[in-house]
N, C-alpha and C positions, 0 to 999 in steps of 0.2 A: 580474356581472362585477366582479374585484375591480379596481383602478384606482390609480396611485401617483404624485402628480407631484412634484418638489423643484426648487427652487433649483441655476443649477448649476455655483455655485463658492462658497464661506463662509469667507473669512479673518476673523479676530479678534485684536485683540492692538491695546496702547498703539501711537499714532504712527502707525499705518497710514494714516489718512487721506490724510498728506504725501504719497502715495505714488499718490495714485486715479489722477492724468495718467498715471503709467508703467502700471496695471493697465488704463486704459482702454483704451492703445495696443494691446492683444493683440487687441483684438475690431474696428477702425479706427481712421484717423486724423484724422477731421473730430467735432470731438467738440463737445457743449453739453450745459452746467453748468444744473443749475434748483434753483437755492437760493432760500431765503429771506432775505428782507434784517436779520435777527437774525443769520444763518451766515455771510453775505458777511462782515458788519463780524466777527462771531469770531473768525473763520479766516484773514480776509485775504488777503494774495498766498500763504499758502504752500500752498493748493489747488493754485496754478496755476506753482508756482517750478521745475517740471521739465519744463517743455516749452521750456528752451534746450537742453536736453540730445536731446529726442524726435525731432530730423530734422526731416521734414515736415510731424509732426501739427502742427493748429490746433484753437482752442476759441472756442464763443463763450457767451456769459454771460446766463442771464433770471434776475431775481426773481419770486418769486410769494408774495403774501400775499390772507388773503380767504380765502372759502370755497372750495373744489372742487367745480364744478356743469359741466355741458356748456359752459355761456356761457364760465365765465373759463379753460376747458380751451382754448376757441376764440382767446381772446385769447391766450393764451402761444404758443399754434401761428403765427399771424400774427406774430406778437414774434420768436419765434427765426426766422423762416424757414422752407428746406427745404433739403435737401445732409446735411444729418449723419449718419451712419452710425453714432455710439454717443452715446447719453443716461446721462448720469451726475446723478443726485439727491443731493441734499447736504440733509439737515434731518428733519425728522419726516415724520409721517403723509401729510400733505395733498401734499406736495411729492414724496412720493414719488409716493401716489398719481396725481399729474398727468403725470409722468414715465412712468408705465406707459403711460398714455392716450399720450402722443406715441409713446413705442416700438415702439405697436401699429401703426404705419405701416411698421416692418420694420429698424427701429434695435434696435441689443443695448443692451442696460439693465445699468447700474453701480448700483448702488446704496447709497450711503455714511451712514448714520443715524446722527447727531449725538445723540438720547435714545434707549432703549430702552423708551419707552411704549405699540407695540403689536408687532406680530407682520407688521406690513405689508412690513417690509424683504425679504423672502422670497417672498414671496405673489403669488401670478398672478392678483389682484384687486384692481380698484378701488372705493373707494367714496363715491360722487357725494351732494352736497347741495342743497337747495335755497339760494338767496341768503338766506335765515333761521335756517340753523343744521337746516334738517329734513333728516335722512337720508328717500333719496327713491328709490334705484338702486345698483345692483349690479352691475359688469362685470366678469364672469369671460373673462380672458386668453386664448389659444392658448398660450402660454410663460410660466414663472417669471423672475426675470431670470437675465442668465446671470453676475453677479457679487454678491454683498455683500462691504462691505469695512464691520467694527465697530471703530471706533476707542474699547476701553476708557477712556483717560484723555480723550478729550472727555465719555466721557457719565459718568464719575465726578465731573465738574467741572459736568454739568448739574445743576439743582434735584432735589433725592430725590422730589419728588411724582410727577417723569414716572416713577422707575425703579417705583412703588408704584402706577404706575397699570399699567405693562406686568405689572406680577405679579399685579393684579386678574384680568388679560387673560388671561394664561397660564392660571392658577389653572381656567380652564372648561373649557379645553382636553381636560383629561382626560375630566373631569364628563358633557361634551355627549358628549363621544364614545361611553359608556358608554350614552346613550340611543341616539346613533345605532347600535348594536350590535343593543339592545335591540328597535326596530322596523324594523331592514333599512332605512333611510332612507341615501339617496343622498350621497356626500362632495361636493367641491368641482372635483377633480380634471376638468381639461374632456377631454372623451370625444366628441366633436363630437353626433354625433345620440344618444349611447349614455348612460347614465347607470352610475355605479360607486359599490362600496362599499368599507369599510376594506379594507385590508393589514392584515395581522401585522405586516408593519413598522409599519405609520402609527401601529396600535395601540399599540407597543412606541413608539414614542416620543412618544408622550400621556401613557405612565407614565411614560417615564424624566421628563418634563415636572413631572409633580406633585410625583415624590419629591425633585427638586433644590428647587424651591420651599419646600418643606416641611422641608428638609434644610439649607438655604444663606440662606432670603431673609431673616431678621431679621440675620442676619450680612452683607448683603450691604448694606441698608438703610443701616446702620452706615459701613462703609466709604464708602458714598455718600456721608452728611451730612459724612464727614470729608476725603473728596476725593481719596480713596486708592484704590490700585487693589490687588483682594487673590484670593485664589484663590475666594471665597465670591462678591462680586463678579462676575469671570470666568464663573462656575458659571449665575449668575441672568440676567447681560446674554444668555447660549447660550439658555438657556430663556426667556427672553421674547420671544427674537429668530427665534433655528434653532428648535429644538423647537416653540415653541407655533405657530411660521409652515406649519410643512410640518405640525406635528401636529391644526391645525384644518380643511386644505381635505383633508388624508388621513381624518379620524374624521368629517369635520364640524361646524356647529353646531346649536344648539338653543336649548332655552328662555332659559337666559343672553343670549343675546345678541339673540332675539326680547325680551325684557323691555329691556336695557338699550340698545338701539335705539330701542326704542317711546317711552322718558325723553325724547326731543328735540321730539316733538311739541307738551310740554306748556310751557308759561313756564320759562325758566331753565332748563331741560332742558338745554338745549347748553353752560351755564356749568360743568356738569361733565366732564372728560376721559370718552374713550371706554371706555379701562382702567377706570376707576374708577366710570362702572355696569355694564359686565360683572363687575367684581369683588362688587359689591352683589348682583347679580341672579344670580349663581351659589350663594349661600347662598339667595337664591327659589329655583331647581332641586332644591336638595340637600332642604327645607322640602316643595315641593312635590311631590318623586319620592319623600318619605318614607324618607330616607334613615336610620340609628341615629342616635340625637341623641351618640353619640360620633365620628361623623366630622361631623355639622353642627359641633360645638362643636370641632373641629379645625383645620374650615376658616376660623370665626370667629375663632379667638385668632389662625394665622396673618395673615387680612387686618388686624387690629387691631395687632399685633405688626411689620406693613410700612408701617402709615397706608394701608391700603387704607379707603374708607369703607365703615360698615358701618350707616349710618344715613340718615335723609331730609335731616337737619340737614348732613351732612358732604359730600351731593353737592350742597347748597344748593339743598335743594328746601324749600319749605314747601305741598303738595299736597293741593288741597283734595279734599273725594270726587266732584266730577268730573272735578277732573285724574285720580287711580288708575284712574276708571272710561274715562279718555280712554286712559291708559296699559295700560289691561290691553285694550284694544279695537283698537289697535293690533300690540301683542304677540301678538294672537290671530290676526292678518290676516297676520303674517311667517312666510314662509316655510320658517324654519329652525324653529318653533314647532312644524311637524307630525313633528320626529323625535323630540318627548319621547313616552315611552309613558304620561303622564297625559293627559284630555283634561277641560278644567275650562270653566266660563261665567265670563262677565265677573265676578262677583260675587265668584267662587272665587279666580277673578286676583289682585282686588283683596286678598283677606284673605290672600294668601300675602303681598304685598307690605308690607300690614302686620304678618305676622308677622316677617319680615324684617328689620325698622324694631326691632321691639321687642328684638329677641335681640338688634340692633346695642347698642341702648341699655341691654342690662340686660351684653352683655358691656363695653361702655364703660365701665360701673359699678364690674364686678367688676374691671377691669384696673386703675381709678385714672384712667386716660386721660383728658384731656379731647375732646371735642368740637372742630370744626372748621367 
């Protein structure tokens, strides 16, 4: 069965944000905010400056900071109450993700992302950690949300690492899907008892995914470190956001992301962005699916060319060989791991991983680049 889920509304564009009370008003009018307390003091009142204007709607306000595990999902839910009829999330990953988790009691979901570091904004998933930074759980949705709203000139004002961590992110999108092709392995898309495979859409836009990366993201980079908002810009925030979001639970994932999951197990694992060991571990995929060493060395100059890490040093690992051997034994236990059509032993893991390491450091070399 082939299977298709999306997101089901994507505005984009400067200044939008100012606008999330009036956009929330079309889905109800009892509404709660769950930002982070870095986005409250950002943003300040002009989240909330158009509900003199909205009649009856009302808002009420949580922070959440911390990990995102069941427990602190439990405390936000006691914090805001009950009554609200739309959840609107304000900030990255973790805050959306806990926003999905309240929505799923039957509230419509806004959802406003402040960086553009992974593909979560769209996504009918969450993903839960333990209180240490360990990725531990997986909750795949009933519904996508039924709004994102991408405010360009917030996250051109964010630090360029998160935009260079979401193009890591992006960047597998295609890659993994190419395996899930390759061995009929199941998408994301929830099918209640049923399990489903790509579209030719979902397909079609995994490439349109790679080639804007590949076409726009060192120009996008740029415009980021300078604060600017440009059509290259525009092009990478769509694809790290729309594209790679509907285009990973449409194709699937794979070994990327079994590998760069499995990094949090180990010490310091988690000091690295999510983006940025999926970006690492998609050059393992490319290494280990034996791809031509003219698209590995493709994929390498672009993550290098975006500050994607392409090294141990850069996701701040210093890994000893039983951390790789903890980390490839992990990577072999996840899930998404059984849509690569290679099938390797721990050992093999390991060596892909240092080959990885070495092409980061010998392209580091070749570029001039320093290290991180």
């Amino acid at each position: 069965m082939r299977a298709w889920g999306s997101v089901g509304h994507y505005l984009q564009g400067p200044g939008i944000i100012d606008h999330a009370a009036r956009y929330a008003n079309l889905f109800g009018t009892r509404h709660l905010f769950v930002v982070d307390a870095f986005v409250q003091h950002m943003l300040g009142d002009s989240l909330f400056s158009e509900y003199g204007d909205l009649g009856g709607s009302s808002y009420d306000l949580v922070t959440f900071e911390g990990e995102i595990s069941r427990g602190s999902v439990e405390r936000v839910r006691r914090e805001a109450g009950a009554g609200h009829d739309v959840i609107v999330a304000v900030g990255g990953g973790k805050v959306i993700d806990v926003a999905k988790m309240l929505a799923a009691d039957g509230a419509a979901l806004v959802v406003c992302p402040t960086i553009a570091a992974t593909d979560a904004p769209t996504s009918a998933m969450s993903i839960l950690y333990s209180d240490e930074g360990e990725m531990n759980d997986i909750v795949i949705h009933v519904k996508n949300p039924d709004l994102v709203l991408v405010d360009t000139r917030v996250i051109a004002n964010a630090p360029v690492r998160f935009l260079s961590a979401g193009i890591g992110d992006a960047l597998s999108t295609y890659y993994e899907g190419v395996s899930n092709e390759r061995t009929g392995h199941a998408n994301y898309v929830w099918c209640d008892t049923e399990s489903g495979v790509a579209t030719l859409a979902g397909r079609a836009v995994a490439r349109a995914c790679v080639e804007t990366l590949f076409r726009d993201g060192p120009a996008a980079v740029r415009a980021n470190a300078a604060r600017t908002v440009t059509p290259a810009l525009e092009n990478v925030v769509e694809a790290n956001v729309l594209l790679s979001g509907i285009g990973f639970e449409n194709v699937g994932c794979s070994l990327a992301h079994g590998l760069g999951n499995a990094m949090t197990v180990v010490s310091n694992g988690e000091r690295s962005m999510h983006g940025e060991r999926v970006g690492f571990s998609t050059l393992s995929l490319l290494i280990a699916e034996d791809y031509p060493s003219e698209e590995i060395e493709r994929a390498a100059h672009l993550c290098v060319d975006c500050g994607v890490p392409v090294t141990f040093e850069e996701l701040r690992l210093d890994p000893s060989s039983d951390d790789l051997e903890k980390i490839a034994r992990a990577a072999l236990e996840a899930e998404s791991w059984g849509a690569s059509p290679v099938h390797l032993d721990v050992r093999e893991v390991v060596d892909v991983l240092l080959a990885t390491d070495a092409l980061g450091r010998r392209m580091r070399g070749a570029e001039g680049a320093p290290t991180r």
